[in-house]
C-alpha positions as CSV (number, residue, x, y, z in Angstrom):
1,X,-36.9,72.6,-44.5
2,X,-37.3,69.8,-41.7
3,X,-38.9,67.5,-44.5
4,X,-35.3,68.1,-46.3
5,X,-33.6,67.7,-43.3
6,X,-35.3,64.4,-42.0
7,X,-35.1,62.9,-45.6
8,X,-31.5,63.4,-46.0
9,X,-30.5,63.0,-43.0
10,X,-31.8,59.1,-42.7
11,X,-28.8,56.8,-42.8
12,X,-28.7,53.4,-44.5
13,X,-27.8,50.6,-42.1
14,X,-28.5,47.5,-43.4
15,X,-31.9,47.1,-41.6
16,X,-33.4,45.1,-44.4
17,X,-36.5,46.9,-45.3
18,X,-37.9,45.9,-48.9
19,X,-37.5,44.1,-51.9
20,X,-34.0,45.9,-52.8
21,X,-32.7,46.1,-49.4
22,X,-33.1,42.2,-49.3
23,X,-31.7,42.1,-52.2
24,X,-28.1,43.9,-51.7
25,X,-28.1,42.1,-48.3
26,X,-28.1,38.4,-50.2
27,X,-25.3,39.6,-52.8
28,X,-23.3,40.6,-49.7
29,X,-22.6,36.8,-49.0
30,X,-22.5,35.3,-51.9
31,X,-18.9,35.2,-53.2
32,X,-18.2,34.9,-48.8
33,X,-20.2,31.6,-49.2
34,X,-18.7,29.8,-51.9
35,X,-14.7,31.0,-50.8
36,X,-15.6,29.3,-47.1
37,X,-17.5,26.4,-48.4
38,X,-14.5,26.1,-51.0
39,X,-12.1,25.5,-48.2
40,X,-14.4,22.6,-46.6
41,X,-15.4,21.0,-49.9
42,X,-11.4,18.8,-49.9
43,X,-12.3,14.9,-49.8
44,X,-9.1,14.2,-48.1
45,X,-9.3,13.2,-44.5
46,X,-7.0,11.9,-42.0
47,X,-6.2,8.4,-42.0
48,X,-8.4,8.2,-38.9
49,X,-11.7,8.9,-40.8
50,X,-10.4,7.6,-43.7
51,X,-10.3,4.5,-42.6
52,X,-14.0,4.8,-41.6
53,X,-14.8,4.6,-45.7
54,X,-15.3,1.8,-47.5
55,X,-13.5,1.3,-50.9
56,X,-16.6,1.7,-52.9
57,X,-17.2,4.8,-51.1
58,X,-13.9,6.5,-51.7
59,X,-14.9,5.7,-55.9
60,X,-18.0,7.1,-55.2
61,X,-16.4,10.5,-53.6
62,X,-14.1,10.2,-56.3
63,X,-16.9,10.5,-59.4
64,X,-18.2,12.9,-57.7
65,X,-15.2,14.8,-57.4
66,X,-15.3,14.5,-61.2
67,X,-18.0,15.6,-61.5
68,X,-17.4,19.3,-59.3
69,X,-13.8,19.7,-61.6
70,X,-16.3,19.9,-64.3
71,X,-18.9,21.5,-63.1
72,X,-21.5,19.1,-63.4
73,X,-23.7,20.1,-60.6
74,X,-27.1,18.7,-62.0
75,X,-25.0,15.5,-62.3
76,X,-23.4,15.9,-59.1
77,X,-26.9,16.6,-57.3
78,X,-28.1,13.8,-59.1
79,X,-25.1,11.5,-58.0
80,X,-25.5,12.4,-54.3
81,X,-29.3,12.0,-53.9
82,X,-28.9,8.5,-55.0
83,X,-26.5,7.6,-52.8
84,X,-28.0,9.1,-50.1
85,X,-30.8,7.0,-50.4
86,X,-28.8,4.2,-50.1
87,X,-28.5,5.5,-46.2
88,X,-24.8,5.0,-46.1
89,X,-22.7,5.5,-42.7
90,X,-22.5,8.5,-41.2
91,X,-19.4,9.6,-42.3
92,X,-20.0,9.0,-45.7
93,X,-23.6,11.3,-45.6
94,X,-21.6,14.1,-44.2
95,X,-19.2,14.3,-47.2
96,X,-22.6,13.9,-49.3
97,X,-24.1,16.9,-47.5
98,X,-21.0,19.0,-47.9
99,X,-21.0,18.0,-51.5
100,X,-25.3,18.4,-52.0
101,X,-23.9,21.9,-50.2
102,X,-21.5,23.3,-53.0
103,X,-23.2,22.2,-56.0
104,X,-26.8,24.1,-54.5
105,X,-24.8,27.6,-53.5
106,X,-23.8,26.8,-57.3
107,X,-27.0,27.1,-58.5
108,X,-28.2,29.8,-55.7
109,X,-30.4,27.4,-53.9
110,X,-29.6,29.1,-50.4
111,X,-32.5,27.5,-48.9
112,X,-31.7,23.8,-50.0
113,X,-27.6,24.8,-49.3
114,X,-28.6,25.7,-45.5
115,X,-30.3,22.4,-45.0
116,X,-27.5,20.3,-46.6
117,X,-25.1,22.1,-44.4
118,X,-27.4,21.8,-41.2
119,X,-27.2,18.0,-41.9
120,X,-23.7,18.0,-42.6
121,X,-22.7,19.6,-39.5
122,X,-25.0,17.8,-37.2
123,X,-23.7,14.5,-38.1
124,X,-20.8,15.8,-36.3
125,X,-17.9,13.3,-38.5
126,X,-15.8,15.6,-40.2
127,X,-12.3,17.0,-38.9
128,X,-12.4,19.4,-36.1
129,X,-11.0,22.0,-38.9
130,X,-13.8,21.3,-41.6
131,X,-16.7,21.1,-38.7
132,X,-15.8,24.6,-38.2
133,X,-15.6,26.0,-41.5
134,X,-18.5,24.4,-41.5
135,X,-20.0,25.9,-38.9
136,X,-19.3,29.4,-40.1
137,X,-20.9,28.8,-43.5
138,X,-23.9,27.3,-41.4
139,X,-24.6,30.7,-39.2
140,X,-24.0,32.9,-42.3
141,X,-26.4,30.5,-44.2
142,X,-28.8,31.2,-41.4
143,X,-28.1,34.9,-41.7
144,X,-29.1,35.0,-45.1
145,X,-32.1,33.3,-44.5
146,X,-33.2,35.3,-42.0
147,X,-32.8,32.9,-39.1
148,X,-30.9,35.8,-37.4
149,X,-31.1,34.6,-33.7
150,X,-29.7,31.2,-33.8
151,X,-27.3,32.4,-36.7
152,X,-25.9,35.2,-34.8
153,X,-25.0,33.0,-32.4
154,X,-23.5,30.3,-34.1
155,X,-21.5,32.6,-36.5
156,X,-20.3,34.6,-32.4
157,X,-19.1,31.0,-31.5
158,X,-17.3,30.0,-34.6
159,X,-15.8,33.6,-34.5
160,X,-14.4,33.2,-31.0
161,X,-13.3,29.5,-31.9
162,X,-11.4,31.1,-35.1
163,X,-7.7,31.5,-34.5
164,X,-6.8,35.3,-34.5
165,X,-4.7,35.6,-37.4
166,X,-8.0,34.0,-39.4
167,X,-10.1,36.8,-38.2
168,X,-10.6,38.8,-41.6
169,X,-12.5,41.7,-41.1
170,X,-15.6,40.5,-42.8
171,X,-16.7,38.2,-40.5
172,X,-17.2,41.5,-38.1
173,X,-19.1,43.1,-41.1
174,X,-21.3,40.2,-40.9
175,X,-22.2,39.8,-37.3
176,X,-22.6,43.9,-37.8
177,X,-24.7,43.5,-40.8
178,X,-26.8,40.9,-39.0
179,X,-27.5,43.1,-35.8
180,X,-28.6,45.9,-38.2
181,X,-31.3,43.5,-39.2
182,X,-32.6,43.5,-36.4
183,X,-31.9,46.6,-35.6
184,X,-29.6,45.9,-32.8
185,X,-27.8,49.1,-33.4
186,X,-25.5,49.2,-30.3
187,X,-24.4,45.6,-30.9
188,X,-24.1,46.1,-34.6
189,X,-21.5,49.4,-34.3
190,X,-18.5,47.9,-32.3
191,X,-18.8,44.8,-35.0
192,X,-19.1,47.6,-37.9
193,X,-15.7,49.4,-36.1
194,X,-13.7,46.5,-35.7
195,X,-14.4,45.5,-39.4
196,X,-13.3,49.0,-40.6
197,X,-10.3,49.0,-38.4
198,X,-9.2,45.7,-39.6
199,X,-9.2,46.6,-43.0
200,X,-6.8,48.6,-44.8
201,X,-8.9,50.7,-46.5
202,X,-12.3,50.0,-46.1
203,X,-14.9,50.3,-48.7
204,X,-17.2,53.0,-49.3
205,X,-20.0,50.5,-48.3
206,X,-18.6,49.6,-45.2
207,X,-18.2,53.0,-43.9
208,X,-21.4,54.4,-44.6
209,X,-23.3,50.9,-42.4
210,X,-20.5,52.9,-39.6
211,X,-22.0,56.5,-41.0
212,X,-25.9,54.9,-40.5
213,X,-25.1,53.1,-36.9
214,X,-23.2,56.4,-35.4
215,X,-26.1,58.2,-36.8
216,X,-29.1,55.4,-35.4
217,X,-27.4,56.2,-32.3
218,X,-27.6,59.9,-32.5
219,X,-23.7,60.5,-32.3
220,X,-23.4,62.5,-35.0
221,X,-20.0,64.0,-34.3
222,X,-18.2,60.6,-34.9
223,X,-20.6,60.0,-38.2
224,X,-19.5,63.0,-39.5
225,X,-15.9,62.0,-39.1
226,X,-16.4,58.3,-40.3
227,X,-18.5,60.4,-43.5
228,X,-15.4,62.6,-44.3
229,X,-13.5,59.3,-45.0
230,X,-15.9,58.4,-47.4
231,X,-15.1,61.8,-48.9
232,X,-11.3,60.8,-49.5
233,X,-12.5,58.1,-51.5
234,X,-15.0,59.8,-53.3
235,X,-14.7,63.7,-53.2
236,X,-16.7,64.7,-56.6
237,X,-20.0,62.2,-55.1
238,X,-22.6,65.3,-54.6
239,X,-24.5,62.4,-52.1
240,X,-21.5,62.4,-49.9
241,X,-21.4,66.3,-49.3
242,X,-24.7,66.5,-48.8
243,X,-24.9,63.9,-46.2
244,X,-22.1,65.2,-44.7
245,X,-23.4,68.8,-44.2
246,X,-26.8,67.0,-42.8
247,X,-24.9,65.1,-40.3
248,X,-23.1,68.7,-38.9
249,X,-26.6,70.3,-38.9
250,X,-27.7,67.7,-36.5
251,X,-24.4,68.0,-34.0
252,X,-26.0,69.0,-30.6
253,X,-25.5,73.1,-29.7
254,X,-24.3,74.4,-26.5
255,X,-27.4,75.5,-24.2
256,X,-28.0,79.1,-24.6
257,X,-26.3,79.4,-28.1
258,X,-27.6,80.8,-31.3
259,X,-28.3,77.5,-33.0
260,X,-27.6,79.6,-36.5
261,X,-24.4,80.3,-35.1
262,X,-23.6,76.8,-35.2
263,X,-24.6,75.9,-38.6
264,X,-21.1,77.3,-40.0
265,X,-19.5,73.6,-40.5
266,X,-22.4,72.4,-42.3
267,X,-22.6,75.6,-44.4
268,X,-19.0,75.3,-45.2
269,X,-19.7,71.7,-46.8
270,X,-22.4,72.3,-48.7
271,X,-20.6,75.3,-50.1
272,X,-17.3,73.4,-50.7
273,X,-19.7,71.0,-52.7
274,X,-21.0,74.3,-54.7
275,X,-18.3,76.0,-55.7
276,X,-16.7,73.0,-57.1
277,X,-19.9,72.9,-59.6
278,X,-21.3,69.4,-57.5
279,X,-25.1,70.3,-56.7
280,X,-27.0,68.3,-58.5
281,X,-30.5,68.9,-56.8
282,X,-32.6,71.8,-56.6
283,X,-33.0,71.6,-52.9
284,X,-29.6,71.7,-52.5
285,X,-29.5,75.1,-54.0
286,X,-32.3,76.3,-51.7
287,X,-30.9,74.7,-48.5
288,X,-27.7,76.3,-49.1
289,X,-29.0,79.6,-49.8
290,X,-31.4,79.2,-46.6
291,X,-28.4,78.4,-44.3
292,X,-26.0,81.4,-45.7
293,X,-29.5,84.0,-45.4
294,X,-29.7,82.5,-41.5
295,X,-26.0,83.1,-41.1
296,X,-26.1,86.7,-42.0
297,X,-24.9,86.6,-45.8
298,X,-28.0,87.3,-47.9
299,X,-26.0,88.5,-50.7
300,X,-24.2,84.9,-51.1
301,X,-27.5,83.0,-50.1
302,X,-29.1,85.3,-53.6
303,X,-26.1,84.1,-55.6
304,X,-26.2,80.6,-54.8
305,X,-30.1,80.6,-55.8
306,X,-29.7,82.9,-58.7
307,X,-26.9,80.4,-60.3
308,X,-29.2,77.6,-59.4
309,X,-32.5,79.1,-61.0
310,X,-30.0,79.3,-63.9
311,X,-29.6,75.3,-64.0
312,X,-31.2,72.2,-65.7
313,X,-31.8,71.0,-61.8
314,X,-34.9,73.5,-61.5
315,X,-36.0,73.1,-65.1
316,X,-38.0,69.8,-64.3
317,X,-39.6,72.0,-61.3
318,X,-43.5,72.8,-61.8
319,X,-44.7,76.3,-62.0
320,X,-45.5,77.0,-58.9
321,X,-42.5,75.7,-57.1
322,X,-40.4,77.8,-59.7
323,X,-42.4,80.7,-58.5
324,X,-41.6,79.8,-54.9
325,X,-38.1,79.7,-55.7
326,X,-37.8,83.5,-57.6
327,X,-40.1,84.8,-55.1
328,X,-37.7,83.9,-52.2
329,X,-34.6,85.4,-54.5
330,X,-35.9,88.8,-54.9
331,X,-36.4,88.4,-51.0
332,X,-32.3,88.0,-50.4
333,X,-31.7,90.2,-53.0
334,X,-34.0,92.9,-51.1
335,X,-32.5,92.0,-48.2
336,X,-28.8,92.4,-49.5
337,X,-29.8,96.0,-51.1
338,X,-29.3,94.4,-54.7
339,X,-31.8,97.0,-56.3
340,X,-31.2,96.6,-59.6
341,X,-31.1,92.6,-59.7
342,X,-34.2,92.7,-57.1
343,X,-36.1,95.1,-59.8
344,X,-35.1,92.5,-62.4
345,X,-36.1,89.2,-60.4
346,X,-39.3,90.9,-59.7
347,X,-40.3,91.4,-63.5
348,X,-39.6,87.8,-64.3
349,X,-41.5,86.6,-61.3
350,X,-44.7,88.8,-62.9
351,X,-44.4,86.8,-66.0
352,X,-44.3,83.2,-63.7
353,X,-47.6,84.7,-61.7
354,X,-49.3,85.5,-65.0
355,X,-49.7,81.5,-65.3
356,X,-51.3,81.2,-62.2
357,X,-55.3,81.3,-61.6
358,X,-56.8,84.9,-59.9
359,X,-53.0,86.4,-61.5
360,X,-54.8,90.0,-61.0
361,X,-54.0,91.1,-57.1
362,X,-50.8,89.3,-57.0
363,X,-49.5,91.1,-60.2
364,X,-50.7,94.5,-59.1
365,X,-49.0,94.3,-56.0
366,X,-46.0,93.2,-57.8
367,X,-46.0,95.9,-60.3
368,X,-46.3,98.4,-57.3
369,X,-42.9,96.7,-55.9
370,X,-41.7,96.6,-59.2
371,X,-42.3,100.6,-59.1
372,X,-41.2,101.3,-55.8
373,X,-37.6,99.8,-56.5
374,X,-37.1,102.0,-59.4
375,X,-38.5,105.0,-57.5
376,X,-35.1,104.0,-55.1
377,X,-33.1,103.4,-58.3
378,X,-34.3,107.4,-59.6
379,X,-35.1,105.9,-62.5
380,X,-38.3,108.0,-63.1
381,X,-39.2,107.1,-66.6
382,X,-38.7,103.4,-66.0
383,X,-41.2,103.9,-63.3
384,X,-43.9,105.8,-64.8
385,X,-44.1,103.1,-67.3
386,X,-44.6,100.7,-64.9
387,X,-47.1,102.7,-63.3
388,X,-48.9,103.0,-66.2
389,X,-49.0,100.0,-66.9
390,X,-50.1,98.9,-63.7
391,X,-52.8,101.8,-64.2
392,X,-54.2,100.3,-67.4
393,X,-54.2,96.4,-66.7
394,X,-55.0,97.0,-62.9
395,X,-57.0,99.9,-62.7
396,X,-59.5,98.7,-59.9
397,X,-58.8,100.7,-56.5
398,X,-56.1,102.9,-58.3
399,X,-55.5,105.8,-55.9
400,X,-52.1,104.4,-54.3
401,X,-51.1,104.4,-57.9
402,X,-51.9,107.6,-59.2
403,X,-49.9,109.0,-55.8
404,X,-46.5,107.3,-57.1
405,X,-47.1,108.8,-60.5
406,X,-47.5,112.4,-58.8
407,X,-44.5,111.7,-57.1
408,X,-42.8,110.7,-60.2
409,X,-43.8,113.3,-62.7
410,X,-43.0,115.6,-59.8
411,X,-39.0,114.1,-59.8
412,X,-39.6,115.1,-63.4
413,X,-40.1,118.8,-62.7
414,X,-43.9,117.8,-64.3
415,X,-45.6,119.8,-61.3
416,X,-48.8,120.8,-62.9
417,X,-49.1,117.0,-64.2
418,X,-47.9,115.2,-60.7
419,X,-50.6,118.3,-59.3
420,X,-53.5,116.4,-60.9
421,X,-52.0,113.2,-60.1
422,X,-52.5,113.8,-56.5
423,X,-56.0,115.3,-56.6
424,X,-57.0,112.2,-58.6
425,X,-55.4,110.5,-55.6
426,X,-57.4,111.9,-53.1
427,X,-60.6,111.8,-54.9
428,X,-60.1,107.8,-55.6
429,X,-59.6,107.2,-51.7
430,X,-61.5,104.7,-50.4
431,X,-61.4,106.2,-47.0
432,X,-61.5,102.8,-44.9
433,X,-58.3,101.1,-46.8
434,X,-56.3,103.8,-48.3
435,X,-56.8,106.4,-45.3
436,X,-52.7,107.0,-45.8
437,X,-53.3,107.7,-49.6
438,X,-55.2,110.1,-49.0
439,X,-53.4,112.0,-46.5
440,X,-50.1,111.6,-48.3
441,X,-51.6,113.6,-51.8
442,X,-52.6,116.2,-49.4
443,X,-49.1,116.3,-47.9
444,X,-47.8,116.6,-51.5
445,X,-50.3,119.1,-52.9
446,X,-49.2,121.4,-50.1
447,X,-45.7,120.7,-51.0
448,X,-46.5,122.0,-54.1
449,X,-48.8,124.7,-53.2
450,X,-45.3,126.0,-51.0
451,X,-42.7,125.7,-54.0
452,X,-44.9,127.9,-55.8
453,X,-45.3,130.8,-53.5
């Protein structure tokens, strides 16, 4: 069960691993990117810096600007890189950057964008305002490109230098998303809180980075609370339960208390999840029925597997897993005196063992079972014939069996044949293993030796 456990119970935070990590992490900036560098990418300026531009460079700005209405941005790339070249002043090559800038985050060249910005921004000649914006784009440029140090603390800077009521909570998701790349974890979750808090109802993304960083730090109570928000949102997503009930079972117990005891918030999730017909896995079939057996109910824990062995989920499971599973049912259905559907689960786990190799000694034993229940049940008849059959398919060390069948034809009122079934009992006894055979034939022949006196 801990393999289940661990696997499930392994949040998501944004820490970047792989090919499809990397790649949800570069979508998450993308439409950011372009709104910020949207608001920087205006060729008005004050008539202080305007009047630092020639007139031929305010018609080059303005084809340009052409250009971007229309976007051109091969034309526009081609455009700038020209005049570049023709090392105009400085003010002038930081409009050209910021220009390069949009027209490569057009075309998803993050790598050429960063440097055009980096160049932009250095030059240090635009409006306070714009070298800002500018800045932010910068550090979340670097972000993306996995310059996380210097990034992070660029992108702090601009934040701080941002007025409050341009704040949006975002930016925190950002700086949080950033930490969780490096794995930061306790400076990623305040920046993950105040981006949740600062929205009005946060995505379902969103909270689960909160869900992974309470659960990174081992605080599970306040993931599972963060996790039962994501519920709201999304209350017939089998994912959610199930991470939900995971993130209960790990809540720490009081010292001295039954852990079991403790489980009943985790049960009561993944049961919610059941009875509204959620489960989509086998394993959350099992799990569910292993936590209700540890809690005492071994007659719910057999219904929940029974209706799951009943299910598409365990139809792709292999034969010996599916053997696994029925064996453990006629276990809780034993263990919740379920006679009858224990007989029943027992026969159809004969016909999964006859598919495995060496079948013989496993099918005896569960014939004798199989026997035994309906001995309980007094249904004589339908034990003699499984006796007999046992008998005939099984008949290597066969004195155990040929003692039911005496006691069977015996329930009968058959005493001369249940006689001779016990004397064949005796005489079969291999004296080192069925020691108890033998002395229980004896018991019953004198049994029968007394009614008849």
């Amino acid at each position: 069960m801990m393999n289940f456990l661990n696997g499930l119970a392994v949040c998501r935070c944004g820490a970047g691993r792989g090919a499809q990590s990397k790649k949800h992490w570069l979508q998450q900036y993308r439409s950011g990117l372009m709104f910020l560098l949207m608001l920087t990418s205006s060729l008005t300026f004050t008539s202080a810096k305007a009047a630092n531009l020639s007139p031929a460079e305010f018609k080059q700005l303005q084809e340009i600007q052409a250009l971007q209405t229309e976007a051109r941005w091969l034309e526009v790339k081609t455009l700038i890189g020209q005049q570049l070249s023709e090392e105009p002043g400085e003010l002038m090559q930081a409009m050209l950057w910021r220009a390069l800038a949009q027209a490569e985050l057009q075309d998803a060249n993050y790598e050429k964008a960063l440097t055009a910005i980096r160049n932009a921004w250095q030059l240090k000649q635009l409006p306070e305002a714009d070298q800002l914006n500018l800045q932010g784009l910068l550090a979340q440029l670097m972000i993306q490109q996995d310059e996380l140090d210097q990034g992070i603390i660029l992108f702090e800077d601009w934040l701080e230098k941002t007025p409050e009521e341009q704040r949006q909570p975002r930016h925190f998701l950002t700086l949080a998303q950033a930490y969780s790349q490096q794995e930061s974890w306790n400076k990623a979750l305040p920046n993950a809180k105040e981006a949740v808090a600062r929205h009005e109802s946060a995505p379902i993304p969103w909270l689960s980075l909160l869900v992974g960083l309470h659960a990174r730090l081992e605080q599970w109570s306040d993931a599972a609370n963060v996790q039962k928000r994501i519920l709201i949102q999304e209350p017939r997503q089998m994912r959610h339960w199930r991470q939900l009930a995971m993130l209960q079972y790990r809540q720490p117990v009081d010292q001295g208390a039954d852990r079991d005891s403790l489980h009943q918030d985790a049960v009561a999730s993944l049961r919610i999840a059941w009875e509204q017909g959620l489960f989509d896995r086998a394993d959350d079939y099992q799990l569910l029925s292993q936590w209700l057996n540890a809690s005492g109910q071994p007659l719910k824990a057999a219904q929940v597997l029974a209706d799951g062995l009943e299910k598409d989920v365990f139809a792709d499971k292999g034969a010996d897993q599916m053997l696994v599973a029925t064996e453990q049912l006629s276990s809780l259905w034993l263990r919740a005196k379920e006679w009858e559907k224990a007989e029943h689960t027992l026969q159809r786990i004969v016909a999964l063992n006859e598919q495995q190799p060496d079948a013989g000694e496993r099918s005896a034993t569960l014939y004798k079972q199989i026997a035994r229940l309906q001995m309980q049940q007094k249904k004589w008849q339908a034990a003699g014939q499984t006796l007999n059959t046992l008998l005939a398919e099984y008949p290597a060390d066969p004195a155990e069996v040929l003692l039911l069948q005496g006691i069977v034809l015996l329930q009968q009122q058959q005493v001369e044949a249940a006689e001779g079934k016990f004397h064949l009992a005796e005489q079969k006894v291999d004296s080192t293993a069925d020691e108890y055979v033998g002395k229980n034939a004896r018991q019953w022949l004198r049994y029968i030796e007394q009614i008849r006196s």
